[in-house]
C-alpha positions as CSV (number, residue, x, y, z in Angstrom):
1,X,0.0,0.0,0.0
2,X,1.7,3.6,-1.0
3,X,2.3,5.4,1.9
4,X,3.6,8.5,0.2
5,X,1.6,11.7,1.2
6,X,0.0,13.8,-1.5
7,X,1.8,17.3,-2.3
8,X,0.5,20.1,0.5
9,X,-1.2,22.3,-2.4
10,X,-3.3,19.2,-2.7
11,X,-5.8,21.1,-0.6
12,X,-6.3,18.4,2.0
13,X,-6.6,19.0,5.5
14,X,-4.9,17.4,7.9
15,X,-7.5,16.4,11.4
16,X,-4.9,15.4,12.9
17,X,-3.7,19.4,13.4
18,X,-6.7,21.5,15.2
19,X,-7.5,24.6,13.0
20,X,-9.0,28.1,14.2
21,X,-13.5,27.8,13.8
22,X,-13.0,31.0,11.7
23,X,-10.5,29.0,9.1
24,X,-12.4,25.5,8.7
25,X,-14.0,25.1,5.4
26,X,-16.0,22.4,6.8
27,X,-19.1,24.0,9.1
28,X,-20.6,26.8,10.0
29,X,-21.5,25.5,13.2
30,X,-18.8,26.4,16.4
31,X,-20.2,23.8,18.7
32,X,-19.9,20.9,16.2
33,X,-16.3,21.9,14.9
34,X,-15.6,21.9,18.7
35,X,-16.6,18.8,19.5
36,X,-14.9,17.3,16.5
37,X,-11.8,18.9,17.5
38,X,-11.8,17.6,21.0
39,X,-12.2,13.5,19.9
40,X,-9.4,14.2,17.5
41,X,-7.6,15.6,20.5
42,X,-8.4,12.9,22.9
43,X,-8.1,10.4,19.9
44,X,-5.8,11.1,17.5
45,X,-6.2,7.6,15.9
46,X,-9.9,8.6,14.5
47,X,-8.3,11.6,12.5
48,X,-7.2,11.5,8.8
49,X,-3.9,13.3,7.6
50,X,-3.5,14.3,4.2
51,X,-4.5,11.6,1.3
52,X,-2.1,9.0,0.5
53,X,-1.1,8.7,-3.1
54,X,-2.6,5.2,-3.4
55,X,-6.1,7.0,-1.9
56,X,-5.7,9.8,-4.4
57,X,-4.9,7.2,-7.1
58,X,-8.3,4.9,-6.3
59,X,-9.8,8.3,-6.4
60,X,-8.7,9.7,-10.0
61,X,-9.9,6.0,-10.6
62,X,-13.3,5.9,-9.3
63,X,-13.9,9.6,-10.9
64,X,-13.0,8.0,-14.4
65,X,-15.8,5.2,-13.9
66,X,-18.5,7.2,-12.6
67,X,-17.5,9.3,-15.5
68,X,-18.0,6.8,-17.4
69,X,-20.9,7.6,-20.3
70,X,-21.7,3.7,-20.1
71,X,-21.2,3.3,-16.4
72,X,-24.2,6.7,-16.3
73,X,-26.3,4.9,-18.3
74,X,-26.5,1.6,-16.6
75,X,-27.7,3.3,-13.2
76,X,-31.3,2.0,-12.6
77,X,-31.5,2.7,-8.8
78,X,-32.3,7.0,-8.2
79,X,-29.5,8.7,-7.6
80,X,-29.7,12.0,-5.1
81,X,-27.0,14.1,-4.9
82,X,-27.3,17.1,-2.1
83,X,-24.6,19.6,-2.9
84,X,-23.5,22.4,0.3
85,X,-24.2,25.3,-1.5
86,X,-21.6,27.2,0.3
87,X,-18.9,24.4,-0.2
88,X,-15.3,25.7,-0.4
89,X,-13.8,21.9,-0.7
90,X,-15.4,20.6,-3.7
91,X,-17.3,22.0,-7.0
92,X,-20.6,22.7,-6.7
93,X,-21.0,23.5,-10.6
94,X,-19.4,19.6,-11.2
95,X,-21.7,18.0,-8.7
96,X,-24.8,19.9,-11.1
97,X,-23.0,19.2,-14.4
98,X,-22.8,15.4,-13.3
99,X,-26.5,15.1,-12.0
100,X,-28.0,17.2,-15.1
101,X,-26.3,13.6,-17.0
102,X,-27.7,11.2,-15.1
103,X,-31.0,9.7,-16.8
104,X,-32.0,8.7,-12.6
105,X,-30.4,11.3,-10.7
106,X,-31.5,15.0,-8.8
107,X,-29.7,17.6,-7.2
108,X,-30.7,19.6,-4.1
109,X,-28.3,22.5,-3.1
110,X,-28.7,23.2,0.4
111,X,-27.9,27.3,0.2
112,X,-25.7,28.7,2.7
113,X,-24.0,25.3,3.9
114,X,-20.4,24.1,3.7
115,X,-18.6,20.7,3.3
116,X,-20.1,18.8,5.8
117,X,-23.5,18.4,5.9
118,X,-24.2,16.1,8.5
119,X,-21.9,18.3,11.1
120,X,-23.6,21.8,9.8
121,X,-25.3,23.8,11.8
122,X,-29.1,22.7,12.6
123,X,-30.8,24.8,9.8
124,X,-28.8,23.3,7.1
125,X,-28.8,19.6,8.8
126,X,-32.5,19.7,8.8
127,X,-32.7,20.3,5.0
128,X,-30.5,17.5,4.5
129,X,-32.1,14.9,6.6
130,X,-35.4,16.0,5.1
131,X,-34.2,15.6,1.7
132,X,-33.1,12.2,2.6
133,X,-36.3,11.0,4.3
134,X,-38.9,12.4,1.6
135,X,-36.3,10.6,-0.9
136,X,-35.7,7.1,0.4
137,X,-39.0,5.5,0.3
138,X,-40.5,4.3,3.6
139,X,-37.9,6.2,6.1
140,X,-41.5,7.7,7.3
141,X,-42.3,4.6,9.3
142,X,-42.2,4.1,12.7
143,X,-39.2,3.3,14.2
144,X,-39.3,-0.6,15.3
């Protein structure tokens, strides 16, 4: 497995080295970030350092599939993709360029939100889960 650690201009952060709130790309939401950081404090095994070349390689590979017009085509299951309209990490316009070619996929942009939508701050998190339940057929039943 290639250990080698992808150039510092990649772009990826480090967890494993706390960051000022006011610099993180990731959240809007101070208590969350917080939180986060302290776990990767108290457990430094649970963070991620920058990509390996070997993760950036299966990466560029997985891109090309899903790139793929023949792989788009063959997708039967609904595909939802919910873009953080306020992401800073990854391309917004390429998350809508890719679902505009998918013959079973949508695309909800969730205004205002960065990176991480599941660690966002309640208003944005709320969109998100309520995409997710009104997309995933029965997630409105009870809870067994």
């Amino acid at each position: 497995m290639d250990r080698a650690r992808a150039p510092s201009h990649s772009g990826a952060r480090d967890t494993r080295v706390p960051e000022p709130f006011w610099q993180n790309k990731v959240t809007s939401d101070p208590a969350r970030y917080e939180r986060n950081s302290l776990i990767y404090q108290t457990y430094p095994q649970l963070a991620t350092g920058a990509p390996t070349m070997g993760w950036v390689r299966a990466a560029a590979m997985a891109i090309a599939r899903v790139q793929d017009p023949a792989f788009m085509a063959a997708l039967k299951v609904p595909v939802l993709l919910i873009a953080a309209g306020a992401d800073t990490v990854v391309s917004n316009y390429a998350i809508e360029a890719y679902a505009h070619r998918l013959r079973v996929g949508s695309m909800l942009t969730i205004h205002g939100a960065r990176h991480e939508l599941l660690q966002e701050a309640d208003l944005f998190r709320e969109q998100l889960l309520g995409a997710f339940d009104a997309f995933i057929p029965g997630s409105d039943a009870p809870a067994v």
